[in-house]
N, C-alpha and C positions, 0 to 999 in steps of 0.2 A: 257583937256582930264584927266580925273582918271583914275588910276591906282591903283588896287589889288591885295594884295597876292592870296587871293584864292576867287573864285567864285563861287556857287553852285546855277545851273539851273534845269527849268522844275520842282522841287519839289512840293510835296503836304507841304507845310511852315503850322505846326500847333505852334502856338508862346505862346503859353500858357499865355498871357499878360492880363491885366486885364478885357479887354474887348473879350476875345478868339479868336483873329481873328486870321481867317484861311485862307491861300493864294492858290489857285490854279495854279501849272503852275507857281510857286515863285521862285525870284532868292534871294540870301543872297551873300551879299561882305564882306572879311573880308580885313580887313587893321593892319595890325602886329596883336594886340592879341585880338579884338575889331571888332565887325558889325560896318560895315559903313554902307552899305546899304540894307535896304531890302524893296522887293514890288512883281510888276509883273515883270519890265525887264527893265535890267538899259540901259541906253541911248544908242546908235551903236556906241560914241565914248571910252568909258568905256575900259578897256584893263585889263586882267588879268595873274598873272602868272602861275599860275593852275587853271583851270577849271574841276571841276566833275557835269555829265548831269546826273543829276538823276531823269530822267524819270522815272515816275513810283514808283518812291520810294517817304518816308515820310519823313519831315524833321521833330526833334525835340529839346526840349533842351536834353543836358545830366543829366542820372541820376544824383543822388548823394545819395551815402551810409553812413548814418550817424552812423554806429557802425558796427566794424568789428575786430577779435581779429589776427591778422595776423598769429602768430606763430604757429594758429591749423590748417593751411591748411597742416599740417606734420602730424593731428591728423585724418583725415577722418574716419570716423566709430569705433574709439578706446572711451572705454565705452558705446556703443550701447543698448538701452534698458532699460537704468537707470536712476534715479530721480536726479535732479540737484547737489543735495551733492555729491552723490555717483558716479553720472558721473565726476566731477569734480577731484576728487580721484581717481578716472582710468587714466585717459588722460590727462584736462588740467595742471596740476600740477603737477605730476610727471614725465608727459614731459617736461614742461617749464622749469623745474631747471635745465636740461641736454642739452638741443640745445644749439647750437656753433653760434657766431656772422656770421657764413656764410651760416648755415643754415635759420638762419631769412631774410638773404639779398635773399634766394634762395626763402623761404616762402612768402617774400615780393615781387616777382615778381611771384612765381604762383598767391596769389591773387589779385592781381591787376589788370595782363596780362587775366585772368580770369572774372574779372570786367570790363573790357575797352570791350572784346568782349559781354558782355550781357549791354552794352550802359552804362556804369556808367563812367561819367569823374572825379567825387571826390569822395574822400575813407576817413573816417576819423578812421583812427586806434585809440585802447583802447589799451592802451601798460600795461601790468603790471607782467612782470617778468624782475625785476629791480636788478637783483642779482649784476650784469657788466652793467656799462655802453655801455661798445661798443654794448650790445645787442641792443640796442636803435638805435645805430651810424649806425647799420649795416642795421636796419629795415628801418629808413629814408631815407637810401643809395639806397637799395632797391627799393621804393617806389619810388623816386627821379627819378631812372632808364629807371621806365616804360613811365613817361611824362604825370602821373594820377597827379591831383590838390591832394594836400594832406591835411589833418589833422593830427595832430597827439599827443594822449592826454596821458601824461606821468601820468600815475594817485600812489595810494600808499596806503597801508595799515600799520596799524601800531597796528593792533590784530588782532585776528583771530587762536591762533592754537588749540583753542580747537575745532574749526569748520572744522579741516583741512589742518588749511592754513599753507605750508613748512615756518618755521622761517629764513629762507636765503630772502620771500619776504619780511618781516618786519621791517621796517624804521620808526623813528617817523619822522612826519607832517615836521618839519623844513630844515629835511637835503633834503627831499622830494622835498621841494621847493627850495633849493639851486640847483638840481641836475635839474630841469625844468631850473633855471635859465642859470646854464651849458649849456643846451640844445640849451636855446636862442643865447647865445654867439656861440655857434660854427658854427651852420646853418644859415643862412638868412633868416630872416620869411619875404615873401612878399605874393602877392596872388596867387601864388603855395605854398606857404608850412607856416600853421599858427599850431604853440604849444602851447596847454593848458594843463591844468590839470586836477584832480577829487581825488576823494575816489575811490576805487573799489568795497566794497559793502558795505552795512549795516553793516552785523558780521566781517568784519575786518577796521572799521574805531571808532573812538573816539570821542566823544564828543569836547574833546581838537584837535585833529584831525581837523575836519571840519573846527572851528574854529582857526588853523594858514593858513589853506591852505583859507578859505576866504577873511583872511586879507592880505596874500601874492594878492590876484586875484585882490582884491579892489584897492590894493597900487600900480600893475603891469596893471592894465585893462585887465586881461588875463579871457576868457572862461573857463567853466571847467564841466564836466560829469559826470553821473556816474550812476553805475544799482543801480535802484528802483523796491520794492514790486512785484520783479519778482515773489517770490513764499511766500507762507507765513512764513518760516524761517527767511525772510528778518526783521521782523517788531521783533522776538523772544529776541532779544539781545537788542534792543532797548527796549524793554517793560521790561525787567528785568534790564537792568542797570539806564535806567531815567525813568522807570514809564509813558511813551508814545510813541504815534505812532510817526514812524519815520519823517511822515510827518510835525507832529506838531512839530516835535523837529527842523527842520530843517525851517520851519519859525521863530521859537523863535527865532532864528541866526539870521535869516535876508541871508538864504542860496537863498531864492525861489527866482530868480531873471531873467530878459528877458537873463541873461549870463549863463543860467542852460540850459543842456541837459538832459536830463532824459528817461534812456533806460529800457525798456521792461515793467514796468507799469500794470502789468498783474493785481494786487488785489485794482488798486486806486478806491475809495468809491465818491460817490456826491461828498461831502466835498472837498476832493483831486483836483477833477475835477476845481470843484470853484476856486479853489486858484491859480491851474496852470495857468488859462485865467485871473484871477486879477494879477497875477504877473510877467506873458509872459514865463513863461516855455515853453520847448517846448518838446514833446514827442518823442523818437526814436523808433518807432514798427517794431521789429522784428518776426514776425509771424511764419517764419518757424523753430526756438528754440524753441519760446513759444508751438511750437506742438511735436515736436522731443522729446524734455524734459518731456513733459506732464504737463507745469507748467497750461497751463492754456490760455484763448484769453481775453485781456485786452479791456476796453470799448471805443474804437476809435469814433463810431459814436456821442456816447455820450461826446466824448471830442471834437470830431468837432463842433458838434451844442453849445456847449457852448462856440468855440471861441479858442479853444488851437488849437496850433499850432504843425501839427502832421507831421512827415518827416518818411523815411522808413530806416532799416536797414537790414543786411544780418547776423550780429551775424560771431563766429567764425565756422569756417567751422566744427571745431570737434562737432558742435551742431547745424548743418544744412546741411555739407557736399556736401555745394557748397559753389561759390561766383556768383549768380545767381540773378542781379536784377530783370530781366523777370518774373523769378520763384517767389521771394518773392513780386513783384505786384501780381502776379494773386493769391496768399495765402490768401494776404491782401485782396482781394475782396471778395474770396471767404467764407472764415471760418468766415464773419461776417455776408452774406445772410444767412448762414445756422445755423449760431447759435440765429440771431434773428425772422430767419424764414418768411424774408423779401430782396426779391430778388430788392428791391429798396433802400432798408439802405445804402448803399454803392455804388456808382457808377465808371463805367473804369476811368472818369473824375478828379474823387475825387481822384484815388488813382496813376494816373500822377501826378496829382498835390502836392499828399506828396511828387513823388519821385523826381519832379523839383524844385518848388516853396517853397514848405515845406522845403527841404533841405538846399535850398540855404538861410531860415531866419533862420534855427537852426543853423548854421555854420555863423550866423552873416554877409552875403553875398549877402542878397536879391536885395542889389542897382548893383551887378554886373553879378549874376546868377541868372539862374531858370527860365528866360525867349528868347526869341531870340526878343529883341529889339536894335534901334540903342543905339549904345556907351557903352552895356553890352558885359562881355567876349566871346568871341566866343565858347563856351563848347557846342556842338552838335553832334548829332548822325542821319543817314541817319538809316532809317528803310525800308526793302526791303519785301514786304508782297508779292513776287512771289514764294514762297516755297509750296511743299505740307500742312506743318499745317496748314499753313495761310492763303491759298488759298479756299475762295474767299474772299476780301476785302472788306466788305459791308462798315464799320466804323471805320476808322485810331486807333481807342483809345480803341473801344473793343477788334481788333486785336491783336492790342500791349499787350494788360490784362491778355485776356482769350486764346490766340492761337497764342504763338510767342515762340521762344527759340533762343538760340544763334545765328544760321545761318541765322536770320533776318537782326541781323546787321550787315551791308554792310560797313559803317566808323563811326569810333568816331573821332572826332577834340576837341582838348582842348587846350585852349589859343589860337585857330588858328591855331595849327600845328596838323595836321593827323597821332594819334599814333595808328590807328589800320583801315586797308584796304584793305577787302576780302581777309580776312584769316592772313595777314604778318602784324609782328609788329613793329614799328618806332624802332631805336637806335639799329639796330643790335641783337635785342631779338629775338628767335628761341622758337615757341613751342615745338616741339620734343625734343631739344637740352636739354631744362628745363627740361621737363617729366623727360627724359634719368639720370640726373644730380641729381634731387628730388629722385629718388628712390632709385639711390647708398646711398644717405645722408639720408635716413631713415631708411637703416639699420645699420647704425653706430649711428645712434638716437638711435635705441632700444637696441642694444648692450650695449650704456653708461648708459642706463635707468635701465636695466637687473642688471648691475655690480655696479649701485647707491648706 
């Protein structure tokens, strides 16, 4: 006789594996954090300790959010209307020097709590208000809380103020990496919670920059991220301080590597494209910044067909104003039929498949996420297409694209354990409770910001 922690029957099982098989009527076993079994219906002597019948619903993997700036879900709609500099200079900045290590712990369970309910089970935060440590300690803490798979990429600048950038963020490249290394020691990185590093953008990193934090990553095996050719300021500091494009600078290094993440992408040329699929880059697209902002829609199909590896992101909420993976699939579909004026360029298929498969190689995970097969993690989402949007259900995956939002998802499961089920969330987390708590702490946020 086997025996189950959790069971999950009756489902439409779409496994997104290599060969797409789809299960009708599928049952999924999980055994501690791991598929044991899946098919049509395990044996009558099989025994479970929870079972969910999800008639009727869809099963899938969980998403995964490959960039996300935590500390702006305190920023919704601050800088609204303005070009990436200038939004920056409103809200991300001049709030991020003022939040309190317990407003990020509070920041880090809105969005996450946020994320788990529109299906995403991994979140890979982009930390870069390094003024205190414990801001870190507190956002990890956070994070940790919800029972979301984490990331978490401690990144650093080490110029920047005539772009802006508050000098309280600026560290050179070494202490940067000592304070990653910090990071390591105090958390346990296993396959809940992996820490890397990055630059934060073009105009505040170094040539010398790049180059300690590469050879920290080399020495350490550590991944590491960071925003590219979001807009064209990106490439301005580079071209006047080395005489090339950022791109090319950052292969001279020997930076482009299958351990690069690379988010937002919006101005990469042929060339660029070439190089990321010879060198296994892999792309973070953010679609709904890239429109918020007005930077621009970066050439995804074109990077698909040549073989890069494209995953989805949500950006921080002060420049998208959600944590919506639902929302940023169906962007990602859409704003590329209409800008290449080709309602076939892009399909619902293709763009699941950034938000599972894709995500789980850019996070260096593909042998244990991104699909629901046996002996991969159990990270999944039941999808309930009986709502008004969604109703009628012709095609599990256009559903899910083009006519789904939060109230589709029915349960997330990550590692096997059910942290979010119709409506309530694992560990004692209260939506209300947060709301209620966020709002007091944001006007003590603007108050310190006011008095800055």
């Amino acid at each position: 006789m086997n025996t189950y922690d959790l069971v999950i029957r009756n489902a439409l099982v779409y496994t997104m594996d290599g060969v797409n098989r789809v299960i009708r009527g599928g049952t999924v076993a999980v055994q501690g954090d791991r598929i044991a079994w899946i098919g049509q219906e395990l044996p009558e002597s099989a025994r479970a300790a929870q079972e969910i019948d999800a008639d009727g619903m869809v099963l899938f993997p969980g998403f995964i959010d490959t960039h996300i700036h935590i500390f702006q879900s305190f920023l919704k709609g601050l800088g609204a209307d303005h070009r990436l500099i200038e939004w920056l200079n409103l809200s991300a900045l001049p709030y991020g020097e003022v939040m309190t290590p317990h407003q990020h712990k509070l920041a880090a369970q809105l969005a996450c709590m946020e994320a788990l309910k529109s299906g995403c089970t991994s979140m890979c935060e982009f930390f870069y208000t390094n003024q205190d440590p414990e801001l870190a300690h507190a956002c990890i803490e956070g994070m940790q809380s919800t029972g979301i798979r984490s990331v978490f990429i401690r990144t650093f600048q080490d110029t920047g103020t005539e772009y802006g950038m508050p000098s309280i963020f600026i560290e050179p490249a070494d202490k940067a990496m000592r304070e990653v290394e910090a990071l390591k020691r105090r958390f346990h990185e296993d396959d809940m919670l992996s820490i890397w590093t990055g630059p934060d953008v073009t105009w505040s990193t170094t040539k010398e920059g790049y180059q300690t934090m590469l050879e920290y990553c080399r020495s350490e095996n550590v991944r590491y991220s960071m925003h590219l050719k979001e807009t064209e300021v990106d490439n301005e500091m580079c071209f006047r301080c080395y005489g090339k494009d950022i791109v090319d600078l950052l292969e001279e290094i020997g930076f482009l590597t299958d351990r690069m993440l690379a988010v937002h992408c919006v101005n990469l040329t042929p060339e660029d494209i070439r190089r990321f699929a010879e060198y296994g880059v892999t792309i973070s697209h953010n679609p709904a910044p890239n429109l918020y902002l007005g930077s621009g829609i970066p050439p995804i199909p074109e990077s698909l067909r040549a073989g890069v590896n494209v995953a989805l992101g949500t950006d921080g909420a002060a420049s998208n104003n959600s944590t919506d993976m639902l929302e940023t699939m169906k962007l990602a579909a859409l704003i590329q039929k209409g800008l290449h004026r080709d309602a076939s360029v892009i399909t619902a298929d293709q763009v699941i498949r950034m938000a599972t498969c894709g995500g789980a190689r850019a996070i260096g995970m593909e042998d244990r996420l991104g699909t629901l097969e046996v002996g991969k993690k159990a990270d999944m989402i039941l999808f309930d297409p009986r709502h008004l949007k969604s109703c009628p259900n012709h095609d599990a995956e256009a559903t899910v694209v083009y006519a789904s939002s939060e109230e589709n998802i029915d349960t997330t499961i990550v590692n096997g354990k059910i942290v979010y089920h119709k409506g309530t969330f694992a560990g004692g987390l209260n939506e209300a409770d947060l709301v209620r708590e966020v709002a007091l702490e944001v006007e003590k946020m603007k108050i310190r910001e006011k008095d800055h």
